[in-house]
Backbone as ProteinMPNN parsed JSONL, in Angstrom:
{"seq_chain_A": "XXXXXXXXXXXXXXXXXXXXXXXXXXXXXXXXXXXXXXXXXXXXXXXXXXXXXXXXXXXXXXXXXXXXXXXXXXXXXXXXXXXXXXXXXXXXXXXXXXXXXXXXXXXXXXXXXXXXXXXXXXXXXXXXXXXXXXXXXXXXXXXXXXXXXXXXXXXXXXXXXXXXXXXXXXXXXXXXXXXXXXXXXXXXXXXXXXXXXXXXXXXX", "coords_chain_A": {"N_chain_A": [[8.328, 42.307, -44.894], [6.303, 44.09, -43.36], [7.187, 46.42, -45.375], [5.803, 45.482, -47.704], [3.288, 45.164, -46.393], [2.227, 47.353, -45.167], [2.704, 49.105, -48.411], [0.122, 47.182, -50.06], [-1.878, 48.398, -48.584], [-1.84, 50.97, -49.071], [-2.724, 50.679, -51.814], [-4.785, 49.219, -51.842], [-6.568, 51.328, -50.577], [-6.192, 53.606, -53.089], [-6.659, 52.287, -55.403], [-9.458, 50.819, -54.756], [-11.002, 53.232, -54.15], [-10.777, 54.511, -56.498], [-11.863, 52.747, -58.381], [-14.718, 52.886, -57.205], [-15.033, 55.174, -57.938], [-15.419, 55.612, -60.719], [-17.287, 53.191, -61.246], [-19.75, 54.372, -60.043], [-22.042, 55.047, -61.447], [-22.856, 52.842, -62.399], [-23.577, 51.654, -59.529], [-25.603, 53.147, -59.123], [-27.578, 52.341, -60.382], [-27.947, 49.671, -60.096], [-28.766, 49.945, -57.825], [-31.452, 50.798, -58.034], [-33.045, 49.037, -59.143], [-32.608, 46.558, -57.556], [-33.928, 47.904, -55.66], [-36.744, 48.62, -56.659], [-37.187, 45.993, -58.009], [-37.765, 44.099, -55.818], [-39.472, 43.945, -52.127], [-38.048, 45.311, -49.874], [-34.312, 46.113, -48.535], [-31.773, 47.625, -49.929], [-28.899, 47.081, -49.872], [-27.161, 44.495, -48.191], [-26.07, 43.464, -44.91], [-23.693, 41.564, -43.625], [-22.476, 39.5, -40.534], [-19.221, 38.959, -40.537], [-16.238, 37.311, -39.794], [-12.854, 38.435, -39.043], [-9.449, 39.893, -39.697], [-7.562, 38.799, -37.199], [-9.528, 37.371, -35.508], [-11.723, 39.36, -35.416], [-14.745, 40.867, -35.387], [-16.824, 42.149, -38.283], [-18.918, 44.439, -40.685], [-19.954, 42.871, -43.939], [-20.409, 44.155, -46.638], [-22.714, 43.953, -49.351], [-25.366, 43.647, -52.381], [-28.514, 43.563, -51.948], [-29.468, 40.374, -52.397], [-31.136, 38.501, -51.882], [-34.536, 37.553, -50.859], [-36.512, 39.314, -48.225], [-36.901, 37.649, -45.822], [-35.377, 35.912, -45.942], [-33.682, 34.502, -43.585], [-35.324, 33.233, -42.112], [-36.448, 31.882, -43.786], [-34.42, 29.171, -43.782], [-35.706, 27.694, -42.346], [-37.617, 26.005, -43.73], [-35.791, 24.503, -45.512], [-35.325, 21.468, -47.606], [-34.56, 18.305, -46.55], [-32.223, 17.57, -48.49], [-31.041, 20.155, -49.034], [-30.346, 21.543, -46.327], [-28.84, 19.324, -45.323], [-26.538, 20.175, -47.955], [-25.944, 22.701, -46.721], [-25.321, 22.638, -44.355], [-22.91, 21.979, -45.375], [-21.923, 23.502, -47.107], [-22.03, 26.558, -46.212], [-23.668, 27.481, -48.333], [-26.138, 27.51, -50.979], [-26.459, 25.597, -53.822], [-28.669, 26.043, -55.389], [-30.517, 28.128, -54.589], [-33.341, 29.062, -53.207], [-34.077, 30.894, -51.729], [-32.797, 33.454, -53.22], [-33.661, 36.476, -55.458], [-35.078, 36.642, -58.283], [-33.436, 38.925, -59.784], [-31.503, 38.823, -57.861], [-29.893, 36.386, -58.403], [-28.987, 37.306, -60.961], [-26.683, 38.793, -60.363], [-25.66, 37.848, -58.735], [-24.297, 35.545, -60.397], [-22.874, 37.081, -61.823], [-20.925, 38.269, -60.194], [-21.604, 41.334, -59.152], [-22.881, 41.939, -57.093], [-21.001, 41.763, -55.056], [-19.589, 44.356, -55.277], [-20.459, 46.524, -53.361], [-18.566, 45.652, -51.401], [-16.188, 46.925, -52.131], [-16.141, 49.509, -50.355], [-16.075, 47.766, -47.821], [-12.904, 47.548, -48.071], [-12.076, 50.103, -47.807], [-12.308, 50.78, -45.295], [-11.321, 48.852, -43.97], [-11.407, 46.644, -43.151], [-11.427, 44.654, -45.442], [-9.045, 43.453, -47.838], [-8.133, 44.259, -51.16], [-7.354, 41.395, -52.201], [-7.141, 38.645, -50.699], [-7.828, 35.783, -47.948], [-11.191, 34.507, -48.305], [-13.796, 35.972, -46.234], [-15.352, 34.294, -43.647], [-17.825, 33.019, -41.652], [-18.995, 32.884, -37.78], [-19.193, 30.57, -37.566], [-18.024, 29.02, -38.785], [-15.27, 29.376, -38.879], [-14.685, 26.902, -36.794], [-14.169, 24.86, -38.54], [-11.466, 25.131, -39.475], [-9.877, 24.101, -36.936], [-7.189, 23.65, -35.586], [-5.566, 25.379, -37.652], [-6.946, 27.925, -36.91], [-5.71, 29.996, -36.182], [-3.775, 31.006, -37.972], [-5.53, 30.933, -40.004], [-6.611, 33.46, -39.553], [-4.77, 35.412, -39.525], [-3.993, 36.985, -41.583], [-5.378, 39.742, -43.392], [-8.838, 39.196, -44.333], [-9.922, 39.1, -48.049], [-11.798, 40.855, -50.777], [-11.435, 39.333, -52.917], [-9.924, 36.115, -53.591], [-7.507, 33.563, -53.556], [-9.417, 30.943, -53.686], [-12.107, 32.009, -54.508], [-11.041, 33.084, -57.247], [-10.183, 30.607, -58.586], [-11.898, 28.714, -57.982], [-14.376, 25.729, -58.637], [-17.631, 24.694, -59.128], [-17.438, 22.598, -58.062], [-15.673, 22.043, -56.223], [-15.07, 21.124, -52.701], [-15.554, 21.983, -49.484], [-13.45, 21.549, -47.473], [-11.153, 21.758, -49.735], [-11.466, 24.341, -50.585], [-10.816, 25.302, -48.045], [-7.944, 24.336, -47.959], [-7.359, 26.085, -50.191], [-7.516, 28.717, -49.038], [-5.94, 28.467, -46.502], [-3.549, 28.148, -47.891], [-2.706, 30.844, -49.417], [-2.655, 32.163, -46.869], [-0.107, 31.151, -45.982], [1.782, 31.469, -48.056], [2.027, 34.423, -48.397], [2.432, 37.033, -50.703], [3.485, 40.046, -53.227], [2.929, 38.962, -56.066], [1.53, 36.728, -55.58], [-0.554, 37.888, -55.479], [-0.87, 39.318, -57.309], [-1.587, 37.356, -59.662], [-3.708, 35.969, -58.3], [-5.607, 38.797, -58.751], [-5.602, 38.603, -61.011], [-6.691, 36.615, -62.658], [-9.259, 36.802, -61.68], [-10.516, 39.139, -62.463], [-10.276, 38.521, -65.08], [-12.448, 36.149, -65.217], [-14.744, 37.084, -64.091], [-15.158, 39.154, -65.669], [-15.798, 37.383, -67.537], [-18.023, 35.734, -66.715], [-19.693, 37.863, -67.258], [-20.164, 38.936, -69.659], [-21.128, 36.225, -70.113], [-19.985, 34.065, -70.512], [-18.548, 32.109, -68.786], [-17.645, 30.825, -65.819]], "CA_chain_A": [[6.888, 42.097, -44.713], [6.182, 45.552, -43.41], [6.781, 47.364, -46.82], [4.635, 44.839, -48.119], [1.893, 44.686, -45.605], [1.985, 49.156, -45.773], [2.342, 49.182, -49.629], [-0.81, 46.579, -49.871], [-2.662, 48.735, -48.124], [-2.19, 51.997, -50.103], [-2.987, 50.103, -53.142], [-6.395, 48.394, -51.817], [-7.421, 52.391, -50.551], [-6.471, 53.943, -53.76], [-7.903, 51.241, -56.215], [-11.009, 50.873, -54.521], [-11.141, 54.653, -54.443], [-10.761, 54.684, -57.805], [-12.917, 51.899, -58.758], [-16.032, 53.624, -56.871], [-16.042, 56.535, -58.661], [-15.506, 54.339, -61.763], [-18.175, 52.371, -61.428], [-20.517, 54.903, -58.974], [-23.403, 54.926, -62.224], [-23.399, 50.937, -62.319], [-23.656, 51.547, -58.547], [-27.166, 53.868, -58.942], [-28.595, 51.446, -61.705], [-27.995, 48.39, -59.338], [-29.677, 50.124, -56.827], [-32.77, 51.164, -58.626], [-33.092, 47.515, -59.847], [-32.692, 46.064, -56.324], [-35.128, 48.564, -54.818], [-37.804, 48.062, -57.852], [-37.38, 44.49, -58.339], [-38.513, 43.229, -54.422], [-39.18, 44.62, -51.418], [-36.462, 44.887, -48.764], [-33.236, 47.195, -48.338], [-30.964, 47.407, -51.209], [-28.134, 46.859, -49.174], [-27.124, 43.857, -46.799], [-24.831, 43.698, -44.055], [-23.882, 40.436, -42.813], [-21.515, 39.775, -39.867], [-18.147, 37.929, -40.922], [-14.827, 37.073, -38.543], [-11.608, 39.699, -39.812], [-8.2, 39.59, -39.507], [-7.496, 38.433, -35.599], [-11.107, 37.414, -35.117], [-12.203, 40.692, -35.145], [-15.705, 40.655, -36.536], [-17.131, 42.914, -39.164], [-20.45, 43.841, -41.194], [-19.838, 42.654, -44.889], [-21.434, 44.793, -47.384], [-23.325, 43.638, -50.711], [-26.526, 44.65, -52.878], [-29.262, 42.417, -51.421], [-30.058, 39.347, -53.538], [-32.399, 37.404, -51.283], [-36.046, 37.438, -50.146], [-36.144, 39.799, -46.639], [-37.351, 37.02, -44.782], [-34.396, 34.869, -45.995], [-33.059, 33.55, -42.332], [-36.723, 32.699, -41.738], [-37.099, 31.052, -44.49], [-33.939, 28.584, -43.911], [-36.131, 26.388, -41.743], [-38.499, 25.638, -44.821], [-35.504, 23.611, -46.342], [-35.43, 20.116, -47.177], [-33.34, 17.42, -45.71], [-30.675, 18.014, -48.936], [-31.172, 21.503, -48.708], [-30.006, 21.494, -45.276], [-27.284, 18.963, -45.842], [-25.629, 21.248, -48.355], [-26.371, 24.392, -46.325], [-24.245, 23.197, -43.192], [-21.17, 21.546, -45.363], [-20.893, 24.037, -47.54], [-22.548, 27.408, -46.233], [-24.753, 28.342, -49.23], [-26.875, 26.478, -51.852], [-25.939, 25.439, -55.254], [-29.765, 26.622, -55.881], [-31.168, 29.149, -53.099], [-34.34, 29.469, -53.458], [-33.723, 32.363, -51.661], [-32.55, 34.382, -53.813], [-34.57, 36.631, -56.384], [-34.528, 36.667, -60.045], [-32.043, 40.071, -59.962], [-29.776, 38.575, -57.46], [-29.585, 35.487, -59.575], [-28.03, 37.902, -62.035], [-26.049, 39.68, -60.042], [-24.644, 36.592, -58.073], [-23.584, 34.957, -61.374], [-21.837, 38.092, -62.719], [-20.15, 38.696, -58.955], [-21.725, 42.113, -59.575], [-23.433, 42.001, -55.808], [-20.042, 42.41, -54.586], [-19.37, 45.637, -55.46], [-20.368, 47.313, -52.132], [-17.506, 45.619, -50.21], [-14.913, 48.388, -51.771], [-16.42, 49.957, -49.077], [-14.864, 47.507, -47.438], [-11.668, 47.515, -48.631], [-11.457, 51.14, -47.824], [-12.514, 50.704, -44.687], [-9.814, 48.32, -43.629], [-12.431, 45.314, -42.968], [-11.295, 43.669, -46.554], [-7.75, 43.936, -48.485], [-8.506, 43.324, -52.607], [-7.248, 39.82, -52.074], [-7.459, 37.377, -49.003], [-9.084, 34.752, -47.77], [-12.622, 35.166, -47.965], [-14.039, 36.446, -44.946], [-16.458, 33.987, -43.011], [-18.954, 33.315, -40.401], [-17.664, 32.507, -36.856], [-19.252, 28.462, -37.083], [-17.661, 28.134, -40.406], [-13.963, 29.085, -38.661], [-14.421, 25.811, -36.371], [-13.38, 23.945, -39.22], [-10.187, 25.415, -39.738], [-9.683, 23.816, -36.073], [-5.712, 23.514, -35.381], [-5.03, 26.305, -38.199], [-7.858, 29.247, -36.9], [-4.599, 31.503, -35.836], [-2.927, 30.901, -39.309], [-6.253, 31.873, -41.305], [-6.838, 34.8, -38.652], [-3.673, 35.433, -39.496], [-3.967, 37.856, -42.653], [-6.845, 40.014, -43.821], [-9.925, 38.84, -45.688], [-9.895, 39.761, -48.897], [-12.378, 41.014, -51.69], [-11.496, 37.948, -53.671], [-8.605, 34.901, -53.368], [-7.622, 31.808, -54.65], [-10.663, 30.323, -53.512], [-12.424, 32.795, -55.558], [-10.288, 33.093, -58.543], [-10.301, 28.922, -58.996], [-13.294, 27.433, -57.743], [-15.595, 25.081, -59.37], [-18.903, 24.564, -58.08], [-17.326, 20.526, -57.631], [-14.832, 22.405, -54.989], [-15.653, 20.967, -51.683], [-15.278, 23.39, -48.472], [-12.139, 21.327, -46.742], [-10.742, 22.063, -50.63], [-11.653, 25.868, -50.46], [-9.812, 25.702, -46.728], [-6.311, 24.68, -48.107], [-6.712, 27.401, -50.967], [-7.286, 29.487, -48.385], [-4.288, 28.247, -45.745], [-1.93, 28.537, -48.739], [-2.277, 32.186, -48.828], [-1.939, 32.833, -45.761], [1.252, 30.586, -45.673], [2.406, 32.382, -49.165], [1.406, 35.778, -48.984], [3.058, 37.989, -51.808], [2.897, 40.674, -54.365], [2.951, 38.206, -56.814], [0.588, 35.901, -55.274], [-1.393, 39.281, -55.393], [-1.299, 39.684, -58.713], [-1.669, 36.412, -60.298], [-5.212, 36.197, -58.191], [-5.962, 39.86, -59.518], [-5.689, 38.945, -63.101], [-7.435, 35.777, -62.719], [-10.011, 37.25, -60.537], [-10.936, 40.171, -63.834], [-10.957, 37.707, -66.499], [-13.249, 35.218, -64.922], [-15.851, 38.386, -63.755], [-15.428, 39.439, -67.431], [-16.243, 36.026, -68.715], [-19.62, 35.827, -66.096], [-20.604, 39.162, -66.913], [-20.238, 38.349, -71.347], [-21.759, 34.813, -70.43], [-19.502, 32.348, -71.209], [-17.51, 32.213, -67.308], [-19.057, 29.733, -64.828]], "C_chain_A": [[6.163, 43.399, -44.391], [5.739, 46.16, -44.874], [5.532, 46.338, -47.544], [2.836, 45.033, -47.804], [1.416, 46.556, -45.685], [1.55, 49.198, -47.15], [0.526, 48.694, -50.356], [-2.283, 47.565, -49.333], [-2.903, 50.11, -48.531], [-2.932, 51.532, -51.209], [-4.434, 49.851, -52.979], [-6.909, 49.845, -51.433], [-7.28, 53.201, -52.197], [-7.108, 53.176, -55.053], [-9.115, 51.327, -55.994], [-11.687, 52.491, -54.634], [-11.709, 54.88, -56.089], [-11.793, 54.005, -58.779], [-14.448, 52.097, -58.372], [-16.52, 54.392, -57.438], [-16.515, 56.426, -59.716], [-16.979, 54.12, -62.107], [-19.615, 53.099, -60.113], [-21.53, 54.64, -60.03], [-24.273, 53.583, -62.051], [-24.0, 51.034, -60.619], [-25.304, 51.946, -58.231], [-27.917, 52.834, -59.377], [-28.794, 50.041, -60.97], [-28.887, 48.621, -58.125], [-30.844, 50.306, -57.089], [-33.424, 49.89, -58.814], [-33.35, 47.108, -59.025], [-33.957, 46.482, -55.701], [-36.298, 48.044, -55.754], [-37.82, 46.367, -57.968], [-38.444, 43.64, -56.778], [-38.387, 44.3, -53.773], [-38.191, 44.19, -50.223], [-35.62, 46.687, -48.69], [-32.573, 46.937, -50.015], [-29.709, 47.148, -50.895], [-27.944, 45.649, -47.947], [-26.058, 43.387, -46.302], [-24.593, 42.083, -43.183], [-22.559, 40.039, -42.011], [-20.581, 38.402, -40.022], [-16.624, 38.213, -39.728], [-13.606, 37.881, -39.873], [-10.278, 39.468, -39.494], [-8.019, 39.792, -37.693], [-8.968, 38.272, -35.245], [-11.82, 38.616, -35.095], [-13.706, 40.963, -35.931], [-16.168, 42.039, -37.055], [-18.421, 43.31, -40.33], [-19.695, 43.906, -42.657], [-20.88, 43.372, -45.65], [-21.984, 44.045, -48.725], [-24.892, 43.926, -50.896], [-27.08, 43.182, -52.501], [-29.698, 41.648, -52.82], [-30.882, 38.475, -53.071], [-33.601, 38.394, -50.876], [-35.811, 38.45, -48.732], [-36.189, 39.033, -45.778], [-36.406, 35.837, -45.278], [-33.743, 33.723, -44.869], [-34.014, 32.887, -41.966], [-36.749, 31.492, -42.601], [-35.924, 29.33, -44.52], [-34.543, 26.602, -42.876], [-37.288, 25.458, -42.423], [-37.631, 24.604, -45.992], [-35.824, 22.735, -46.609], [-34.022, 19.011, -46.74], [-31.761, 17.637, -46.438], [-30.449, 19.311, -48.882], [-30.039, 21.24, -47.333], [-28.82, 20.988, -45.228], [-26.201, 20.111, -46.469], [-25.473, 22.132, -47.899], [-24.99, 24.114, -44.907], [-22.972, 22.735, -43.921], [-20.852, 22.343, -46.004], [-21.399, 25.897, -47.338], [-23.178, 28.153, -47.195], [-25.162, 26.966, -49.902], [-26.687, 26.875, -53.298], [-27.248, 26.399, -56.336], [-30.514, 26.863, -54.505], [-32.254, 29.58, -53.552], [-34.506, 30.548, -52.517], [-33.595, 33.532, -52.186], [-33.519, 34.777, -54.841], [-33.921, 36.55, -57.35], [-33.083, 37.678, -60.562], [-30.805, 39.394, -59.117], [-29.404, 37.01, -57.784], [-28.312, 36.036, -60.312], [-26.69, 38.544, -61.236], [-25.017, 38.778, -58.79], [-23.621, 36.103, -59.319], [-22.515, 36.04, -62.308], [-20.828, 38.838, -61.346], [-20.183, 40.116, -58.83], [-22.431, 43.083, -57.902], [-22.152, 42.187, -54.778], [-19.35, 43.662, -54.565], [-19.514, 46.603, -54.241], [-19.155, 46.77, -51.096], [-16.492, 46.566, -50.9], [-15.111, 48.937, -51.037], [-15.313, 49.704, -47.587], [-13.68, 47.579, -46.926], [-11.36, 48.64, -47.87], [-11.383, 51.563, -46.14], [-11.102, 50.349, -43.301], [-10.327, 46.77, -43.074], [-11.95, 44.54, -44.097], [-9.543, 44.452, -47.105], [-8.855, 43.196, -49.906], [-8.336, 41.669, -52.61], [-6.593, 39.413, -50.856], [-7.816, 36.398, -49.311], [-10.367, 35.229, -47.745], [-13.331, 35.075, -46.733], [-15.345, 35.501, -44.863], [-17.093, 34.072, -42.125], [-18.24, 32.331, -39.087], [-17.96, 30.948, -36.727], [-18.769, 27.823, -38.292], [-15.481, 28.24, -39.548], [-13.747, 28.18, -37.195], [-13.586, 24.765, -36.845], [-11.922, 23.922, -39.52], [-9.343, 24.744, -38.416], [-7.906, 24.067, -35.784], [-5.025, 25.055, -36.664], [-6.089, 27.575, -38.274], [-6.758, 30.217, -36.847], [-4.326, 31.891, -37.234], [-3.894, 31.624, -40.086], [-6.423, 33.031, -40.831], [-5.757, 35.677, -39.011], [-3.26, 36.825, -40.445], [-5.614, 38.696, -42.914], [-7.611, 39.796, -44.322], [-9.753, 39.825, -46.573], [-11.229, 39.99, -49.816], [-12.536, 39.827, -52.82], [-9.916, 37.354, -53.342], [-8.414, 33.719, -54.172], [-9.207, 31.097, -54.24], [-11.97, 30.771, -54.729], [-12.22, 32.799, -56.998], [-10.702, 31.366, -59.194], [-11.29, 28.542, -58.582], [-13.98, 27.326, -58.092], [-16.668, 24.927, -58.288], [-18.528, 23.092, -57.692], [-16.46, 21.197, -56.476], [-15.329, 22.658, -53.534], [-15.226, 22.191, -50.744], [-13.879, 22.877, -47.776], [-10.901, 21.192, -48.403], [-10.626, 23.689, -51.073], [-10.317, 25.936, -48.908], [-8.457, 25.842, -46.742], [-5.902, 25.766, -48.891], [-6.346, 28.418, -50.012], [-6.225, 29.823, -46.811], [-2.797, 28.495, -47.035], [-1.426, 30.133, -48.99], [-1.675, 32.538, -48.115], [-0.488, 32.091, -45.444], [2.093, 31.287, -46.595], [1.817, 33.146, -49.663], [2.319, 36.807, -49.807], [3.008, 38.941, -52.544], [2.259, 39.3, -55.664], [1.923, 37.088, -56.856], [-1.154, 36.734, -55.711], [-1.886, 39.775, -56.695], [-1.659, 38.411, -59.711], [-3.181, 36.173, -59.664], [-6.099, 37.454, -58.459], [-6.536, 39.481, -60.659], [-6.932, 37.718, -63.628], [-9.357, 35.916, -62.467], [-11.369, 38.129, -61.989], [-11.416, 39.342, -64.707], [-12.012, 36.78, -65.791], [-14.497, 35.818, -64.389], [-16.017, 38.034, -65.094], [-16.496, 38.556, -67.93], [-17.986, 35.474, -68.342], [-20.012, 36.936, -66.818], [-21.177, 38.952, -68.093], [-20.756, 36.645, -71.439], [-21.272, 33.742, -70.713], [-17.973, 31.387, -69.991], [-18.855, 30.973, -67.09], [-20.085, 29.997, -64.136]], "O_chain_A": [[5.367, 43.786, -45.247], [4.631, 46.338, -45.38], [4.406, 46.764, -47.798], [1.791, 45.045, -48.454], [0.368, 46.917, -46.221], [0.347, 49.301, -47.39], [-0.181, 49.5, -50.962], [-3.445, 47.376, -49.692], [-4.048, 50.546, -48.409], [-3.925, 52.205, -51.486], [-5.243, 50.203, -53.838], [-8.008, 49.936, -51.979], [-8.401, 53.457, -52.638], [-8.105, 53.651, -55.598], [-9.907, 51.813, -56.801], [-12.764, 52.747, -55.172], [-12.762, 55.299, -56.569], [-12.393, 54.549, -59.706], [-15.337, 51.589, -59.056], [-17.71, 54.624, -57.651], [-17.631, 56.841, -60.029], [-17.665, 54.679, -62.963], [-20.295, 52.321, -59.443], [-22.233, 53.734, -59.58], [-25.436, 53.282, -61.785], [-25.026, 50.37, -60.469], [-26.059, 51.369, -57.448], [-28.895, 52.451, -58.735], [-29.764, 49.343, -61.263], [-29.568, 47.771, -57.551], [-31.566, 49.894, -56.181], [-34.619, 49.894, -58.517], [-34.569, 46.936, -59.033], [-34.849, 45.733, -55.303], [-36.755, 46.935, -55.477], [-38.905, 45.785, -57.98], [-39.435, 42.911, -56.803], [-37.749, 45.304, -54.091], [-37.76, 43.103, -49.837], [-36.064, 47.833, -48.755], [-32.947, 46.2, -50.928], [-29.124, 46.88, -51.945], [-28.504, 45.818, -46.864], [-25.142, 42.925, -46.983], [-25.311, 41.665, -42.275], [-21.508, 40.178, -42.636], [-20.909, 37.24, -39.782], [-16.276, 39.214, -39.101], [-13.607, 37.84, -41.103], [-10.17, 38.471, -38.781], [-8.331, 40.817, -37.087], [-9.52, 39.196, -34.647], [-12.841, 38.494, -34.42], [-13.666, 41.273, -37.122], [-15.944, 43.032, -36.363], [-18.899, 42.314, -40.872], [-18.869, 44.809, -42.79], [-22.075, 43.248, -45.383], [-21.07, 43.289, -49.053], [-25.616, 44.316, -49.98], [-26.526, 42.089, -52.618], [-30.1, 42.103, -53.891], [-31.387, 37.646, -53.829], [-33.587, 39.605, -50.655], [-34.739, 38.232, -48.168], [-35.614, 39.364, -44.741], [-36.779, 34.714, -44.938], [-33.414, 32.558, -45.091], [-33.745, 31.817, -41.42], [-37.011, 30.349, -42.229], [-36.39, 28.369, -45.132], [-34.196, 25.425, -42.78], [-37.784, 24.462, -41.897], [-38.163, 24.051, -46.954], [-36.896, 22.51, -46.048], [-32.804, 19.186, -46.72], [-30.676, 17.787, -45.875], [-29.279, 19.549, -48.585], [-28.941, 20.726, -47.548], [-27.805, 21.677, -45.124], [-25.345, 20.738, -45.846], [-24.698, 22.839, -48.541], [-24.107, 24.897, -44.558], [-21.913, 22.965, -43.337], [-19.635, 22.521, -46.02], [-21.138, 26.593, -48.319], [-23.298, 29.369, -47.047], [-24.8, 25.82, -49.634], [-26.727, 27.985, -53.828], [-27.095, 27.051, -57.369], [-30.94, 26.076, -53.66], [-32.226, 30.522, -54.344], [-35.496, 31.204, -52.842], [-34.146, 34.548, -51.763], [-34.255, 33.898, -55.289], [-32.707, 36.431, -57.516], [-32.141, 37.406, -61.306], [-29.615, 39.361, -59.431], [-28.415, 36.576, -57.192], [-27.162, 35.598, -60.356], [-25.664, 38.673, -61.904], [-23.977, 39.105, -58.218], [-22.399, 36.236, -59.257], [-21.679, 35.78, -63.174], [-20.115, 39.82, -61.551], [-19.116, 40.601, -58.455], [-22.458, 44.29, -57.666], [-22.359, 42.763, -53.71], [-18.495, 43.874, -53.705], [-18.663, 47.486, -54.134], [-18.858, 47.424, -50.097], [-15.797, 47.118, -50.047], [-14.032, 49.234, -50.525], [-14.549, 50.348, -46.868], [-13.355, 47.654, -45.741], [-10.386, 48.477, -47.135], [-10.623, 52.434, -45.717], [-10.448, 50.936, -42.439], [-9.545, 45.922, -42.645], [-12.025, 43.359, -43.761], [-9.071, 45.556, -46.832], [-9.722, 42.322, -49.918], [-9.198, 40.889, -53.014], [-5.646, 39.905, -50.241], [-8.108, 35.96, -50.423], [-10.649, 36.296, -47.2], [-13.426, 33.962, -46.215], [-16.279, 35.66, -45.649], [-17.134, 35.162, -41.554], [-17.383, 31.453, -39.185], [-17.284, 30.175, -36.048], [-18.93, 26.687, -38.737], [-14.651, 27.345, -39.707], [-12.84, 28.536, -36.442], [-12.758, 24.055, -36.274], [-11.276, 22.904, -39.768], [-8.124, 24.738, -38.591], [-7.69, 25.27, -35.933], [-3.99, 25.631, -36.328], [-6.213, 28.216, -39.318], [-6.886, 31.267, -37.477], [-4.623, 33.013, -37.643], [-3.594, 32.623, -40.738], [-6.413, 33.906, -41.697], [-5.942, 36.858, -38.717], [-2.367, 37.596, -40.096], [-6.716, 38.225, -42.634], [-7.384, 40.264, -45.437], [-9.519, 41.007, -46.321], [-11.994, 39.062, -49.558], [-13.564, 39.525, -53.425], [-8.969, 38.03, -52.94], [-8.998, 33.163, -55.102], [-9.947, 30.904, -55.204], [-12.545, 30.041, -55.536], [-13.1, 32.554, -57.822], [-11.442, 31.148, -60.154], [-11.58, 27.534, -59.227], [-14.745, 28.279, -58.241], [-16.614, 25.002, -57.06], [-19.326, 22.44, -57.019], [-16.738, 20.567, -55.456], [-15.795, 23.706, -53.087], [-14.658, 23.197, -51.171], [-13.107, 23.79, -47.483], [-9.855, 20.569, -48.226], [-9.749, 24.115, -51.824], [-9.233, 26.518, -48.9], [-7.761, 26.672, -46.158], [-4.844, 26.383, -48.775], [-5.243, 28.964, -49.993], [-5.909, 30.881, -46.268], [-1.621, 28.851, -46.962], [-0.291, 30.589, -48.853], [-0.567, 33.071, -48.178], [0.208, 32.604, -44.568], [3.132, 31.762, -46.137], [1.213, 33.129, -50.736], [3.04, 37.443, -49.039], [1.821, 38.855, -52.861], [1.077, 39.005, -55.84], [1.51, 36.585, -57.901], [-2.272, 36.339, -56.043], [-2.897, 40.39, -57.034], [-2.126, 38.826, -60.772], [-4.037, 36.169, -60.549], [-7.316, 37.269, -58.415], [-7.586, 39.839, -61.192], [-7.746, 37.802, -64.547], [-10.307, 35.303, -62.954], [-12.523, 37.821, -62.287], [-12.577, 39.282, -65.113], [-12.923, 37.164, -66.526], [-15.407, 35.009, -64.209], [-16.652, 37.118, -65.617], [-17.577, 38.774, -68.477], [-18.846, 35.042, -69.109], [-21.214, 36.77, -67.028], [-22.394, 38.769, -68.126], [-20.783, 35.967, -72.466], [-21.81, 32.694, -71.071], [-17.05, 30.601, -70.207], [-19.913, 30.54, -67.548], [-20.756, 29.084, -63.654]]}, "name": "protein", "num_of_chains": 1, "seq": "XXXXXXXXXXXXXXXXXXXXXXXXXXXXXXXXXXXXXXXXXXXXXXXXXXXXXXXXXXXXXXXXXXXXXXXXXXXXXXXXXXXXXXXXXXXXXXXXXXXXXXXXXXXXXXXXXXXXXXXXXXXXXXXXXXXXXXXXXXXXXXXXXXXXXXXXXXXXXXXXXXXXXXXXXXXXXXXXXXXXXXXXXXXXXXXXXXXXXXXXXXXX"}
């Protein structure tokens, strides 16, 4: 587990390394877009629970309104519903027209290599939440605490928008029960093609 848990962790600094410099142009052009499109930051930091509770600011290119937390008391009753079972909305009127795009092509993720490099995210985990969302995990909080959030996971890789949140929870207990290379790479590959397939339009 060691060589594993070391190796893992070269891999997620030089990848992401690598993938920054990569993709640093897409990085300007997303920012220009962001800034020009609304006003706000172009950047937002939002605070998620880390491997041993340890909390952490999550990076991504802003896709909501500035006055987004404000505005969550303007829902309506289903609004609201969906908002506490499954922490976001199927349709956020929140969000602007760019981070529309940039939600559906998982393209707003791009600032957590940061992340990654950091030591706040591994490439693949569980996905890192908020501390009233790891209530639910009740009897297994140690277990998901247990490993590092990742950049993307099974949860990630497989989930339909029909995939409830106590259906997201076991993807994300099975990880951490069978963590692997292999596990590692089979949500990698999955992970690429299903970006790809958002980005060319014909993904979910």
């Amino acid at each position: 587990m060691d060589l594993y848990k070391h190796t893992k962790r070269l891999i997620d600094i030089v990848v992401s390394m690598i993938l920054i410099i990569l993709l640093f142009p897409i990085f300007i052009i997303i920012s220009i877009i962001v800034k020009l499109s609304s006003k706000g930051p172009i950047f937002f930091a939002h605070r998620r629970i880390g491997k041993n509770g340890k909390e952490f600011n999550l990076y991504k290119f802003r896709t909501m309104v500035p006055n987004a937390q404000e505005l969550i008391n303007n829902f309506s009753i289903e609004q609201m519903k969906e908002y506490k079972n499954q922490y976001k909305l199927k349709n956020d009127p929140r969000v602007t027209k760019v981070g529309k795009i940039l939600r559906k092509t998982s393209l707003d993720e791009l600032p957590q290599l940061i992340n990654v490099i950091k030591g706040n995210l591994s490439l693949v985990g569980p996905r890192p939440i908020i501390r009233e969302e790891l209530e639910k995990y009740k009897k297994n909080k140690e277990k998901f605490l247990s490993v590092t959030p990742g950049l993307t996971g099974l949860w990630v890789a497989y989930t339909t928008p029909e995939t409830t949140y106590d259906e997201r929870m076991k993807m994300e207990l099975y990880y951490a029960n069978n963590i692997s290379f292999k596990l590692d790479v089979k949500i990698l590959f999955k992970t690429i093609i299903r970006v790809i397939g958002r980005i060319i339009g014909i993904g979910d």
